[in-house]
NULOTOR-499298 format. One record per residue: residue number from 0; x, y, z of N, C-alpha, C, CB in turn. Coordinates in nm, 2 decimals. Atoms other than C-alpha are relative to their C-alpha. Glycine has a CB too. Example, Ala and Ser with C-alpha at 12.3 -4.5 7.8 and 13.67 -1.06 7.14 Angstrom:
+-----+--------+--------+--------+--------+--------+--------+--------+--------+--------+--------+--------+--------+
!   k !    n_X !    n_Y !    n_Z !   ca_X !   ca_Y !   ca_Z !    c_X !    c_Y !    c_Z !   cb_X !   cb_Y !   cb_Z !
+-----+--------+--------+--------+--------+--------+--------+--------+--------+--------+--------+--------+--------+
!   0 !   0.09 !  -0.12 !   0.00 !   1.23 !  -0.45 !   0.78 !   0.09 !   0.12 !   0.00 !  -0.10 !   0.00 !   0.12 !
!   1 !  -0.09 !  -0.11 !   0.00 !   1.37 !  -0.11 !   0.71 !  -0.08 !   0.11 !   0.08 !   0.04 !   0.05 !  -0.14 !
+-----+--------+--------+--------+--------+--------+--------+--------+--------+--------+--------+--------+--------+
This chain:
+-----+--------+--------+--------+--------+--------+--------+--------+--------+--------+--------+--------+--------+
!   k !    n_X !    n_Y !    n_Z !   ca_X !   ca_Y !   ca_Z !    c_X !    c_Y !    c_Z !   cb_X !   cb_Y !   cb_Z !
+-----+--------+--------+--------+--------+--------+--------+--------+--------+--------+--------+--------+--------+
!   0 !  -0.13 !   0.02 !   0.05 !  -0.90 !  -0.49 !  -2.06 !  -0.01 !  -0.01 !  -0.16 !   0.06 !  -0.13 !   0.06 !
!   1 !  -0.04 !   0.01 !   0.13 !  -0.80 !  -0.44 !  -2.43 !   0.09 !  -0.08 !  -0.02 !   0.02 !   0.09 !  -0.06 !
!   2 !  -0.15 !   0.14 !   0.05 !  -0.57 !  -0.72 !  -2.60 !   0.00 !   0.11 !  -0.15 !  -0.08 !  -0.26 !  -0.04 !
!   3 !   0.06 !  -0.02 !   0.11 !  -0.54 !  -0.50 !  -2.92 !   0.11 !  -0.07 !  -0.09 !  -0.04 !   0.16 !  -0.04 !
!   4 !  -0.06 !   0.04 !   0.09 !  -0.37 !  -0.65 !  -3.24 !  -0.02 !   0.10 !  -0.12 !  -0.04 !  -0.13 !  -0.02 !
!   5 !  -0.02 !  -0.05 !   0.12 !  -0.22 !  -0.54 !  -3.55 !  -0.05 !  -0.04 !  -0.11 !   0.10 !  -0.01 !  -0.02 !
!   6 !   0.06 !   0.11 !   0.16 !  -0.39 !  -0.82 !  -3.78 !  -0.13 !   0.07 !  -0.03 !  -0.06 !  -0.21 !   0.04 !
!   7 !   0.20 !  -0.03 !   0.03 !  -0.75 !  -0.74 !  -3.93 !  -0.05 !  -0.17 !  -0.04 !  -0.06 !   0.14 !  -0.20 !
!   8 !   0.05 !   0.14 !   0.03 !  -0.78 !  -1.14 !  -3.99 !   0.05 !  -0.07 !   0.12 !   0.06 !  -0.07 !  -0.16 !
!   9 !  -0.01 !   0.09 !  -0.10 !  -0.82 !  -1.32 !  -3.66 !  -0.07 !  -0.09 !   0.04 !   0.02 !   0.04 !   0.07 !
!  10 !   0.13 !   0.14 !  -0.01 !  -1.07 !  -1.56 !  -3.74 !   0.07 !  -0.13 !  -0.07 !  -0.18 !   0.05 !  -0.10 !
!  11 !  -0.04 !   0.16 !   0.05 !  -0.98 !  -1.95 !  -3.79 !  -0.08 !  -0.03 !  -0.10 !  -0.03 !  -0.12 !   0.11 !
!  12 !   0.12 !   0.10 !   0.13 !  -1.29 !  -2.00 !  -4.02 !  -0.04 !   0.16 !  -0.09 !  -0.22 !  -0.09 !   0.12 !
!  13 !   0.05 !  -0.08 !   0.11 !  -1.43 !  -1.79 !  -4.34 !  -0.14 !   0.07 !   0.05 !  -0.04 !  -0.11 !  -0.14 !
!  14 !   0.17 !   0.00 !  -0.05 !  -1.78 !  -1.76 !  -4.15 !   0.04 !   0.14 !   0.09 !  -0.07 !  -0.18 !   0.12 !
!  15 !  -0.07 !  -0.10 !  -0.08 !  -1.56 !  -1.52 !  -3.89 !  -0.12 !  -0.04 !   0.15 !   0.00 !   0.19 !  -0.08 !
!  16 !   0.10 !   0.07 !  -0.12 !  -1.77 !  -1.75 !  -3.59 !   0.10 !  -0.03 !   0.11 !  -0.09 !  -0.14 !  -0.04 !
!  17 !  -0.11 !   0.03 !  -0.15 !  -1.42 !  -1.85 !  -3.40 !   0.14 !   0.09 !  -0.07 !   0.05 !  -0.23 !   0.06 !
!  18 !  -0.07 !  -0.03 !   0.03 !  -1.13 !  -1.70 !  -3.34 !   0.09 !  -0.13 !   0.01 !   0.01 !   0.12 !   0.03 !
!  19 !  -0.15 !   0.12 !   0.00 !  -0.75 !  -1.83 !  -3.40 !   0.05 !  -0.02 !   0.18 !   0.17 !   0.09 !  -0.11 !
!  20 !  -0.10 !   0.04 !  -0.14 !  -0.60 !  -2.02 !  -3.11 !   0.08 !   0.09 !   0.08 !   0.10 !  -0.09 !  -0.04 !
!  21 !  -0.10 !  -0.11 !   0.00 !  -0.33 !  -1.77 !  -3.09 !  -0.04 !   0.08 !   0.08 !   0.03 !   0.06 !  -0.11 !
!  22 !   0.02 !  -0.13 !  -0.04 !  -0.51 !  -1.48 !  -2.99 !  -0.08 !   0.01 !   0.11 !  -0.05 !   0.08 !  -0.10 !
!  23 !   0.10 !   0.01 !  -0.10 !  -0.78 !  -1.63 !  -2.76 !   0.15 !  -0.02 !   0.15 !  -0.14 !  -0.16 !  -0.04 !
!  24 !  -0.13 !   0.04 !  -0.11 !  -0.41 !  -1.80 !  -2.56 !   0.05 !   0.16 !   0.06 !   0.15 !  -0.10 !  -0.10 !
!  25 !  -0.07 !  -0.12 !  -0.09 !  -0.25 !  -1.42 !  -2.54 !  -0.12 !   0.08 !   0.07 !   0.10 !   0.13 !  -0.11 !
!  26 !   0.10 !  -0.08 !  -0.08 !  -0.60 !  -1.28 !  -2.43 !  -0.01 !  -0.04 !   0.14 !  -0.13 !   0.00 !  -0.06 !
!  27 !  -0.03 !   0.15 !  -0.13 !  -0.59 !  -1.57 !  -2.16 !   0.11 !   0.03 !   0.06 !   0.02 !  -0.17 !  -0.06 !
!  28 !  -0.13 !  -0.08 !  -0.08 !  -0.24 !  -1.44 !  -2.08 !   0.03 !   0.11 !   0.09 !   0.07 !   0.03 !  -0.08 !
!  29 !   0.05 !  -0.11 !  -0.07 !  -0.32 !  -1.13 !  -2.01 !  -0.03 !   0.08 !   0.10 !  -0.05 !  -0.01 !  -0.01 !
!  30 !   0.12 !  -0.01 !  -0.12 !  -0.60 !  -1.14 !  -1.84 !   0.03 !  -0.09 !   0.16 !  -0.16 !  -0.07 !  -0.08 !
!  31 !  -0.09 !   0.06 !  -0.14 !  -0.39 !  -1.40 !  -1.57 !   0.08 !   0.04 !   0.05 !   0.06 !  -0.09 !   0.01 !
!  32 !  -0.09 !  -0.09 !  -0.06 !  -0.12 !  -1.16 !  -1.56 !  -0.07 !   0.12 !   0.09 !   0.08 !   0.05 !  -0.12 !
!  33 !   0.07 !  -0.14 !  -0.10 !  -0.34 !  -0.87 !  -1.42 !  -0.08 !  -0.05 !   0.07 !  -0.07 !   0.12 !  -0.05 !
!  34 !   0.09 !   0.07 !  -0.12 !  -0.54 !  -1.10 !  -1.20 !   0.10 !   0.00 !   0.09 !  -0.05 !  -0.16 !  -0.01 !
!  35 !  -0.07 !   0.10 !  -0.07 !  -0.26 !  -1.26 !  -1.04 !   0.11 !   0.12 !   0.09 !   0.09 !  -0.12 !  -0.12 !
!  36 !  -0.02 !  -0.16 !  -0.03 !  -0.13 !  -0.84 !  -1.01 !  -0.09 !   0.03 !   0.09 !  -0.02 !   0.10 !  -0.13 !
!  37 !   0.13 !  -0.05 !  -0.10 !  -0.43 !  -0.80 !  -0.80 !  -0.10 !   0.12 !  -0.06 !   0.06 !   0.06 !   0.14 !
!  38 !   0.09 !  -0.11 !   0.02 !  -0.62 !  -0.62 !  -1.03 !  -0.12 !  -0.02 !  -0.02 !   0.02 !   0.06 !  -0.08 !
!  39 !   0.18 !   0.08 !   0.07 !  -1.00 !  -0.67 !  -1.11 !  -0.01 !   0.02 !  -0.12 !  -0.16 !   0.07 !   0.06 !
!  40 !   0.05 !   0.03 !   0.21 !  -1.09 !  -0.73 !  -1.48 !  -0.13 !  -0.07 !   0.05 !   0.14 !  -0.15 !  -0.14 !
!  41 !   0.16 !   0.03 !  -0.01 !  -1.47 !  -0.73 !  -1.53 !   0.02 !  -0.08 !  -0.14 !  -0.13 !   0.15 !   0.00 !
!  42 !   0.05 !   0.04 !   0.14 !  -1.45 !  -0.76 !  -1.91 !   0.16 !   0.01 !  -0.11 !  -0.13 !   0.13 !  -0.06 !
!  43 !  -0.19 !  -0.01 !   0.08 !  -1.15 !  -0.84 !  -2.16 !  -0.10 !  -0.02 !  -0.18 !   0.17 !  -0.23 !   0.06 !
!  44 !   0.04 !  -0.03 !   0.13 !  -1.18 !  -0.75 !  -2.55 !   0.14 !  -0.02 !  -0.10 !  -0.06 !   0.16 !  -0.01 !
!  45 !  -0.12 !   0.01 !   0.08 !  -0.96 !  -0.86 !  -2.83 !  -0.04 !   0.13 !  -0.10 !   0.02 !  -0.16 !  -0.09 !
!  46 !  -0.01 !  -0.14 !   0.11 !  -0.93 !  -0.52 !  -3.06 !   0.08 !  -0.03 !  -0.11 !   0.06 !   0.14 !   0.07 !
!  47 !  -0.03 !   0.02 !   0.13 !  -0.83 !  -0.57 !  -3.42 !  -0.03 !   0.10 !  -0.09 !  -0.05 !  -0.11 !  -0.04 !
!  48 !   0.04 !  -0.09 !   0.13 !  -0.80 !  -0.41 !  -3.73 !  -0.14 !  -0.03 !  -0.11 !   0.14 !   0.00 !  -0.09 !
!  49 !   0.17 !   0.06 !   0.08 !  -1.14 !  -0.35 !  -3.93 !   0.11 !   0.01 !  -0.13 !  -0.20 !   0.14 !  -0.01 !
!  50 !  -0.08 !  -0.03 !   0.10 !  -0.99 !  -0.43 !  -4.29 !  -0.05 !   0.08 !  -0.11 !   0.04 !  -0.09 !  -0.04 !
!  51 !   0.06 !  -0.12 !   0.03 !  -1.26 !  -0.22 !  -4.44 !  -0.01 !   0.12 !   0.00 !  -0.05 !   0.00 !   0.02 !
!  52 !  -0.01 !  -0.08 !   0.01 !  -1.19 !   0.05 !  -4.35 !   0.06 !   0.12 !  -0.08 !   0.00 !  -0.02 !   0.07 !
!  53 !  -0.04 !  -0.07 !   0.07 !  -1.11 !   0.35 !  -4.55 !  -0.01 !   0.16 !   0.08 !  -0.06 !  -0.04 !  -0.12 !
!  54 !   0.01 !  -0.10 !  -0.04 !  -1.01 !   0.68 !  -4.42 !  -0.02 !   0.15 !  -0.07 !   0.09 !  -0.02 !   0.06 !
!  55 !   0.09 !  -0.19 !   0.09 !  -1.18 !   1.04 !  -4.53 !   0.09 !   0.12 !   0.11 !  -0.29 !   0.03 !   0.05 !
!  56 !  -0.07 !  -0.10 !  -0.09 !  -0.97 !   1.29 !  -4.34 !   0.05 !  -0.08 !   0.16 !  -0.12 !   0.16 !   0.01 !
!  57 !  -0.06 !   0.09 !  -0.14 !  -0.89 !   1.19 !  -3.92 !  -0.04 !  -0.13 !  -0.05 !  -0.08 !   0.05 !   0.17 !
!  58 !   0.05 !   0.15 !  -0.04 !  -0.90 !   0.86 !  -3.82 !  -0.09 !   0.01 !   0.10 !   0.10 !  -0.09 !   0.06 !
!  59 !   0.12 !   0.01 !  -0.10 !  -1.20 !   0.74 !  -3.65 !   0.03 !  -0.13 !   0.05 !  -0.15 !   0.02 !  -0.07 !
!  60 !  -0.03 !   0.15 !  -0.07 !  -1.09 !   0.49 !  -3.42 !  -0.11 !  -0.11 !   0.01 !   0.05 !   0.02 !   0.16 !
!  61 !   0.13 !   0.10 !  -0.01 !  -1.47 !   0.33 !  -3.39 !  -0.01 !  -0.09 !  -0.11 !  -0.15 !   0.08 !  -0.02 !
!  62 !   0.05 !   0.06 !   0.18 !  -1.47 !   0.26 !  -3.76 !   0.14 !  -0.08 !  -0.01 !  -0.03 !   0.15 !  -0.16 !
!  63 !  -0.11 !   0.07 !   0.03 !  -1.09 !   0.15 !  -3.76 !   0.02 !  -0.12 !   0.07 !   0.10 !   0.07 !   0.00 !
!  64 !  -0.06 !   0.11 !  -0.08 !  -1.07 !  -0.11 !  -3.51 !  -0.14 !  -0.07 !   0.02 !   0.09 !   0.04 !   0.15 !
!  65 !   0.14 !   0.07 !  -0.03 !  -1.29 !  -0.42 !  -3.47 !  -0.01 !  -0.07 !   0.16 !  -0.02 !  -0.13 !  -0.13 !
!  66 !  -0.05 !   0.04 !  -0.15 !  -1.34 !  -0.52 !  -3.08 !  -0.11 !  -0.13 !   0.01 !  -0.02 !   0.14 !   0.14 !
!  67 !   0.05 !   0.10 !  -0.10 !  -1.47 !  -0.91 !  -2.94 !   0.02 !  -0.05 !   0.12 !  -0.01 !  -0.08 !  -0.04 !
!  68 !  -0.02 !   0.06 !  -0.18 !  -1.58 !  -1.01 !  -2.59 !   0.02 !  -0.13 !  -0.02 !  -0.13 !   0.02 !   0.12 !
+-----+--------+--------+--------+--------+--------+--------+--------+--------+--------+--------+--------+--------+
């Protein structure tokens, strides 16, 4: 499962070691909604914007989005 967001800053701390409350709660939402659907979820990912990134012709989705399990 992907959770993706619009933000590129979803970390609580400067260190980028936890994320914000917020985002772990809707991933948690989620992932109970499509359980509870009867679906199987092995692995859930919050997907975010890398803010580094800079684009040279296409977008390269690898390089543009940052993903944690």
């Amino acid at each position: 499962m992907l959770e993706v967001k619009s933000a590129a800053n979803v970390w609580e701390d400067k260190a980028k070691t936890r994320i914000e409350a917020v985002y772990l709660q809707d991933i948690a939402f989620q992932l109970y909604v499509y359980r509870k659907a009867g679906l199987e979820i092995r692995h859930a990912y919050l997907v975010f914007l890398n803010s580094d990134y800079v684009r040279h012709g296409d977008i390269a989705p690898n390089n543009f989005f940052n993903a944690k399990t």
